[in-house]
C-alpha positions in Angstrom: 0.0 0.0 0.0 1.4 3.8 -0.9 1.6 5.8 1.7 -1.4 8.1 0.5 -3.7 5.5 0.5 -2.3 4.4 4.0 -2.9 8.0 5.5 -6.4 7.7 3.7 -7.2 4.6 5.7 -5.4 5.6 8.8 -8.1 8.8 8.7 -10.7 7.1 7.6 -10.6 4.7 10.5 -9.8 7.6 13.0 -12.2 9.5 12.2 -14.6 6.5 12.8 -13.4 5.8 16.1 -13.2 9.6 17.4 -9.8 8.6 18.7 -8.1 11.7 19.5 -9.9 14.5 21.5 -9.4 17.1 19.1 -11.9 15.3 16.3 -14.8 15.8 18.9 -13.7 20.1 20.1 -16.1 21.8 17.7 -15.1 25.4 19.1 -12.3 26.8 17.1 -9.0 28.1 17.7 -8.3 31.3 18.5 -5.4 31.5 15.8 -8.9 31.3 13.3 -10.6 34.1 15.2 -7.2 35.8 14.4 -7.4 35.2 11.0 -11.1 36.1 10.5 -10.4 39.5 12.4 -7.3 40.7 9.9 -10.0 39.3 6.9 -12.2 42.1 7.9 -9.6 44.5 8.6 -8.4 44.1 5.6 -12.2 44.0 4.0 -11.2 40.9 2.3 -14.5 39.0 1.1 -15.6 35.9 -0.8 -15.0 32.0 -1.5 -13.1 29.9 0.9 -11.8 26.7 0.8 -10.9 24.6 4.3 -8.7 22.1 3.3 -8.3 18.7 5.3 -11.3 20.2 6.9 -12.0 17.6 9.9 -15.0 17.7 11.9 -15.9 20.9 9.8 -16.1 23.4 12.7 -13.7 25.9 11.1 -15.8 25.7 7.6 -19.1 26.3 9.5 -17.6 28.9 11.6 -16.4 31.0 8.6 -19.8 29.8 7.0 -21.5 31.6 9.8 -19.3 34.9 9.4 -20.8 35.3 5.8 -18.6 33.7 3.6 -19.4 31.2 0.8 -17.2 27.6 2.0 -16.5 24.3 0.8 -14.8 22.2 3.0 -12.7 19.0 1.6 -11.0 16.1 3.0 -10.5 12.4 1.9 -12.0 11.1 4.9 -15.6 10.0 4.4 -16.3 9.5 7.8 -15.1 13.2 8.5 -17.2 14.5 6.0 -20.2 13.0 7.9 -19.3 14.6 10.9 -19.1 17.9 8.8 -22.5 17.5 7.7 -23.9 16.6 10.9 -22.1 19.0 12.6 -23.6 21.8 9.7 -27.1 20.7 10.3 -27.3 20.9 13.9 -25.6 24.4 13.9 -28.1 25.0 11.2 -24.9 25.8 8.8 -24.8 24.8 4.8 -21.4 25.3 3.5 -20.4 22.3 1.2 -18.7 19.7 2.2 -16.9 17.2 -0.3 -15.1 14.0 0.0 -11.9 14.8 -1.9 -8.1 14.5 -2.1 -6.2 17.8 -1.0 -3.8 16.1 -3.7 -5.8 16.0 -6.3 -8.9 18.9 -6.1 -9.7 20.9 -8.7 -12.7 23.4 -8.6 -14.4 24.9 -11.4 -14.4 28.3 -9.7 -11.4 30.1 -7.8 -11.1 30.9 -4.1 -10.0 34.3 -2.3 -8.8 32.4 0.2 -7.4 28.9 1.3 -7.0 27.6 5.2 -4.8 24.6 6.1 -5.1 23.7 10.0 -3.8 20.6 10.4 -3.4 19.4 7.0 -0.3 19.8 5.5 1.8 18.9 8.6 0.4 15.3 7.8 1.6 14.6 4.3 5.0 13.4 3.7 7.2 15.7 2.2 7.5 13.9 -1.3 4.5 15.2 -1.8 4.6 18.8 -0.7 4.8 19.8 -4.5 1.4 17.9 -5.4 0.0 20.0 -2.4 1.3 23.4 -3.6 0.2 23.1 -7.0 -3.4 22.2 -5.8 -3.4 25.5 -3.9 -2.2 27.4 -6.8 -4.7 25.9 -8.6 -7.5 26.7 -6.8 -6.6 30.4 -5.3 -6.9 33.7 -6.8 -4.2 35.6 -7.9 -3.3 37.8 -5.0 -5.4 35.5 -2.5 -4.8 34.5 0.7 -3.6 31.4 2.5 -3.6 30.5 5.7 -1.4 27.7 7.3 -1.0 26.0 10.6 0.8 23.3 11.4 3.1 21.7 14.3 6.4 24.0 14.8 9.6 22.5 14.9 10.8 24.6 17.8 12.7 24.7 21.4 9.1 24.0 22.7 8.4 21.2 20.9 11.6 19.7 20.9 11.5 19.6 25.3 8.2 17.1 24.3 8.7 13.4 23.9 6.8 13.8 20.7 9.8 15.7 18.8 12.3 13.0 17.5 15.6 14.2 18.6 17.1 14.3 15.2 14.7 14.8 12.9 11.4 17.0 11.7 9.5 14.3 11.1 7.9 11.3 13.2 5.7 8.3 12.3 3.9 6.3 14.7 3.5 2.9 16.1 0.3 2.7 13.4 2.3 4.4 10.3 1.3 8.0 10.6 3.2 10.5 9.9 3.7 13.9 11.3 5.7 16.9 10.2 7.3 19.5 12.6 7.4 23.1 10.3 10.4 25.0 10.9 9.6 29.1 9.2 12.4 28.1 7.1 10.5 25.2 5.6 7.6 27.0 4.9 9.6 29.9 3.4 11.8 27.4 0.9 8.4 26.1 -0.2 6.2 28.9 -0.8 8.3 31.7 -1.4 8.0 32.0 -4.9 4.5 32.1 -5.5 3.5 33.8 -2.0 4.4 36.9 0.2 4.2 36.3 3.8 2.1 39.1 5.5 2.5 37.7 9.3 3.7 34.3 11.4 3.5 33.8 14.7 3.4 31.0 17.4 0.6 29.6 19.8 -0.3 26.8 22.2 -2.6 24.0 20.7 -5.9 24.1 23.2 -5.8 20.3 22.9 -2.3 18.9 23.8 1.1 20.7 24.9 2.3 21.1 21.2 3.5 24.8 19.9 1.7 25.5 16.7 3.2 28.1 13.8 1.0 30.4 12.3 1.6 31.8 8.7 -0.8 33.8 6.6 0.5 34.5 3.3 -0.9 36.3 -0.5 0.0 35.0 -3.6 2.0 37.3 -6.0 
């Protein structure tokens, strides 16, 4: 088995079982209450796509603040908790089964958010990934990305190899650690950074990094 289809199944079957408290928090981060604020400073409007999307709360919260969202991840099972989650917030933004590998929507989006996505997909395919995002954003759009930070916080936590970025469980899955560096090597040609910053995950010890960035 590849290891995208491995990842598939590994989420799949989490997302059956509920097993890690986060799938079941449906109130969001405060980084994404961030993020929402400098939208509207900024008066920026329109289409947004939540990619990896989860139990869908970040999709219906944006939903809620106006905006038109589809919300994708490969996971069937987490797109039933989207919907259910939608329908008793009384929400309808779309939700699709869908690789963040392989989407292509007929229309554009203003604006892309990754929390939680990118940080699980191995780094061989890290171009796939970019090129679905430039393929779906607007020129001059926005981006937003969190993901596990690869930083003296993180590396005090058993978690954290002690020589690496990277970890894979007992089970397979893989998880990256995101140095600014990183992100910068991979995105700088296509996107400016507008701000980064660091927070505490709500759900475990882990230090998160922050990026926002617009496509040139």
């Amino acid at each position: 088995m590849n290891k995208i289809k491995f990842e598939k199944k590994y989420m799949e079957n989490s997302w059956k079982k509920e097993e890690h408290q986060a799938y079941k928090k449906e109130n969001v981060d405060n980084s994404i209450i961030k993020f929402y604020n400098f939208l509207k400073s900024q008066n920026i409007t329109g289409r947004i796509l939540d990619v990896g999307c989860g139990n869908g709360k970040n999709t219906i919260f944006f939903e809620q603040k106006g905006f038109d969202v589809t919300g994708i991840d490969f996971a069937k099972s987490a797109i039933e908790i989207c919907k259910w989650n939608a329908k008793i917030n009384k929400a309808t933004p779309n939700f699709i089964v869908a690789d963040v590998l392989k989407f292509k929507s007929p229309k554009h989006f203003e604006i892309i958010i990754d929390c939680g996505c990118l940080h699980h997909i191995r780094k061989q395919y890290w171009r796939k990934y970019k090129s679905t995002i430039l393929k779906n954003l607007d020129k001059e759009g926005y981006y937003y990305l969190h993901g596990i930070c690869d930083c003296d916080e993180n590396k005090k936590l058993p978690k954290h190899p002690q020589n690496r970025n990277w970890t894979v469980n007992k089970k397979g899955h893989y998880t990256h650690f995101f140095s600014m560096k990183e992100i910068k090597v991979t995105f700088d040609k296509d996107f400016k950074i507008v701000k980064q910053y660091k927070f505490k995950s709500q759900n475990s010890p882990l230090t998160i990094i922050a990026v926002y960035m617009q496509r040139k």
